[in-house]
Residue, then its C-alpha position, 0 to 999 in steps of 0.5 A: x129605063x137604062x141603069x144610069x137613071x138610078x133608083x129615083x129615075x126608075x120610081x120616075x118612070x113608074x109614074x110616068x107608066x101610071x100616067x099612060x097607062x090611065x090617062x085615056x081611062x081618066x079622060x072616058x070617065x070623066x068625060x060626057x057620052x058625045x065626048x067619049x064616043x069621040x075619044x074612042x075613036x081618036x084613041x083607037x085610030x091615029x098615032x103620031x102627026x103627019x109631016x113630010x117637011x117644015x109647014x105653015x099656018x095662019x094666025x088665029x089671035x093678033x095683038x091689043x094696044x094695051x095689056x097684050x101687045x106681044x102674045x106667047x104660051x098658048x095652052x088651048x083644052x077643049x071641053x064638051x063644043x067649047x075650045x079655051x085658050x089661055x096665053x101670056x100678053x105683054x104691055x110692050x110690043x117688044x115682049x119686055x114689059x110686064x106680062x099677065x094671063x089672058x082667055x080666049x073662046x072658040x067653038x071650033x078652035x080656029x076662030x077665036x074670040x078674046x074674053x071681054x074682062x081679061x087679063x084673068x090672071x094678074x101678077x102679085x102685089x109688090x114683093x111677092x114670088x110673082x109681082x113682075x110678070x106672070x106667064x108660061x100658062x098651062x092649062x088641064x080640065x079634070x072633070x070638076x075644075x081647070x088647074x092651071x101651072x104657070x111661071x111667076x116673075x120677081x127680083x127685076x126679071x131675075x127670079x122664076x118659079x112655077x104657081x098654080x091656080x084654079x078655075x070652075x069656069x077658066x076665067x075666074x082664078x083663084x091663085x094657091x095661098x101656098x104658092x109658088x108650087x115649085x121654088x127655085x132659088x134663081x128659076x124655072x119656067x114653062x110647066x107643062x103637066x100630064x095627069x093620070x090616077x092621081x099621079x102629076x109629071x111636069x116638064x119644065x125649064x130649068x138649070x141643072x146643077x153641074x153646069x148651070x146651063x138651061x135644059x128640060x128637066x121633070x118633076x112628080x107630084x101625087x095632087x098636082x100642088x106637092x112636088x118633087x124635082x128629080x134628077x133625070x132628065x130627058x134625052x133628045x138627040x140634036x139634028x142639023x136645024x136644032x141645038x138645045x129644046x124649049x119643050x112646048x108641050x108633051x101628049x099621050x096617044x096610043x100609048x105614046x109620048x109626043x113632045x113638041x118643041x121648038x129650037x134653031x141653030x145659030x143666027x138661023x130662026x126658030x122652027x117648031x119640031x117633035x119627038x116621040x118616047x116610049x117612056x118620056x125620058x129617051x126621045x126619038x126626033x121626027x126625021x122630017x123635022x122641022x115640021x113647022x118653020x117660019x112663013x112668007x107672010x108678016x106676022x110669022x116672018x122671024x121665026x116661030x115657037x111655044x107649040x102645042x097640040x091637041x087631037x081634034x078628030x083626024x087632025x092635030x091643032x097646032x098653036x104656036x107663036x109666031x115672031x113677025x119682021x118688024x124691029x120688036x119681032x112682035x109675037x102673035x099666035x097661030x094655028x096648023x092643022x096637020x093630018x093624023x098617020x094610022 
């Protein structure tokens, strides 16, 4: 960490060196024996995504007619045989109207089955933080329970924070009384969290201070519900196809951070891109970037977004949104499966 960052970025970085440095002894520990002969593996034979120019993927989980009319954020965890995935359904095709949080099951995590009761997560009663919409899911298994962050909405779509709630089985929740998690006094959104020894970093949208302009900003907590804004702020170059990133989500492999994120310059539409990081703050974009860019059929025709990953095998999935061609650009979410580098 370069001498810029200051005190507060250094104790950052410490965290953020607690959390390589643990998290595959985190996941062995708490994971059951097939699990942890599969990690072994993973964690011992792949590196970073494989991509030599802009894919394309296939939708995997389509729009309802009433609550989830417009999909977005998939946060997808895999546990045991089981794939979950949580995103954010909005009462209007054009993703204007209010929005709650939804599940979906799979065994394999391409072919989805959305859960009977949903939305599992709602928004607040009036006047509280989140009483407009709820969305941004992100979603982490740690052994006992699943944690989830997300952003809550209120003062007419003018205010965001981040919340937190907690599930044994992912789809019953139980929002934190203290909520929100990480206040702001006009919003933050998009958590995304990584976890190792008791250390918690999240990425999130926010505005800075100097400027007021949207940008990717950190946050450390030591239980994931305590958390302290800092003032770094991660450093990811612009190529020709992106100006300014919306993080998707951040993994740890091999002792590595990977960002997937999404972007677009002008009237172009967005495409889906990712860097590496040695320390999670100073950010080397992939120079085939984009690695995901819109596709020939309908329901990705406008533009793609909200990427994640996860490693399955010798492959990573990646679900992302996908805006189709109509007049609402009506959002839906898909998968790429792309091949592991050694």
């Amino acid at each position: 960490m370069s001498s810029r960052v200051g005190l507060r970025g250094v104790m950052i970085e410490k965290a953020l060196c607690t959390v390589l440095g643990s998290l595959a002894e985190r996941q062995m520990r708490n994971a059951p024996l097939t699990i942890l002969l599969a990690l072994v593996i993973i964690i011992s034979s792949f590196s970073l995504p494989y991509a030599r120019a802009a894919g394309h993927g296939r939708m995997i989980l389509d729009v309802g007619t009433q609550w989830d009319q417009y999909l977005s954020r998939p946060s997808v965890v895999h546990v045991d045989s089981q794939f979950m995935m949580w995103y954010a359904g909005d009462s209007q095709s054009d993703g204007r109207g209010v929005e709650n949080i939804g599940v979906a099951i799979s065994q394999d995590g391409t072919t989805w089955t959305k859960y009977v009761y949903n939305p599992v997560l709602t928004v607040g009663s009036s006047g509280t933080w989140d009483s407009d919409s709820v969305n941004d899911p992100w979603v982490i298994w740690d052994g006992s329970q699943y944690q989830m962050w997300y952003t809550g909405w209120s003062g007419n779509g003018q205010r965001a924070q981040i919340g937190y709630a907690t599930s044994p089985d992912g789809t019953h929740w139980v929002k934190f009384g203290g909520n929100p998690v990480l206040p702001d006094d006009q919003w933050v959104s998009r958590p995304t969290v990584i976890t190792g020894s008791g250390q918690f970093v999240m990425y999130y949208a926010g505005r800075t201070s100097d400027t007021g302009a949207s940008t990717v900003l950190v946050a450390t907590s030591r239980d994931g519900i305590s958390w302290s804004k800092t003032s770094s702020r991660p450093t990811i170059p612009v190529g020709s196809w992106d100006s300014g990133h919306y993080v998707g989500s951040v993994n740890v492999v091999n002792s590595t951070f990977l960002m997937l994120y999404w972007s677009k310059t002008g009237n172009d539409n967005f495409k889906i891109g990712y860097a590496s990081s040695a320390d999670g703050f100073n950010w080397d974009p992939n120079p085939s970037n984009p690695i995901i860019a819109s596709g020939s059929g309908s329901w990705d025709k406008a533009g793609v977004a909200w990427a994640m990953m996860i490693p399955v095998k010798n492959y990573f999935y990646v679900y992302y949104v996908g805006f189709d061609d109509t007049k609402t650009n009506t959002a839906r979410i898909g998968l790429a499966i792309m091949a592991l580098t050694k």
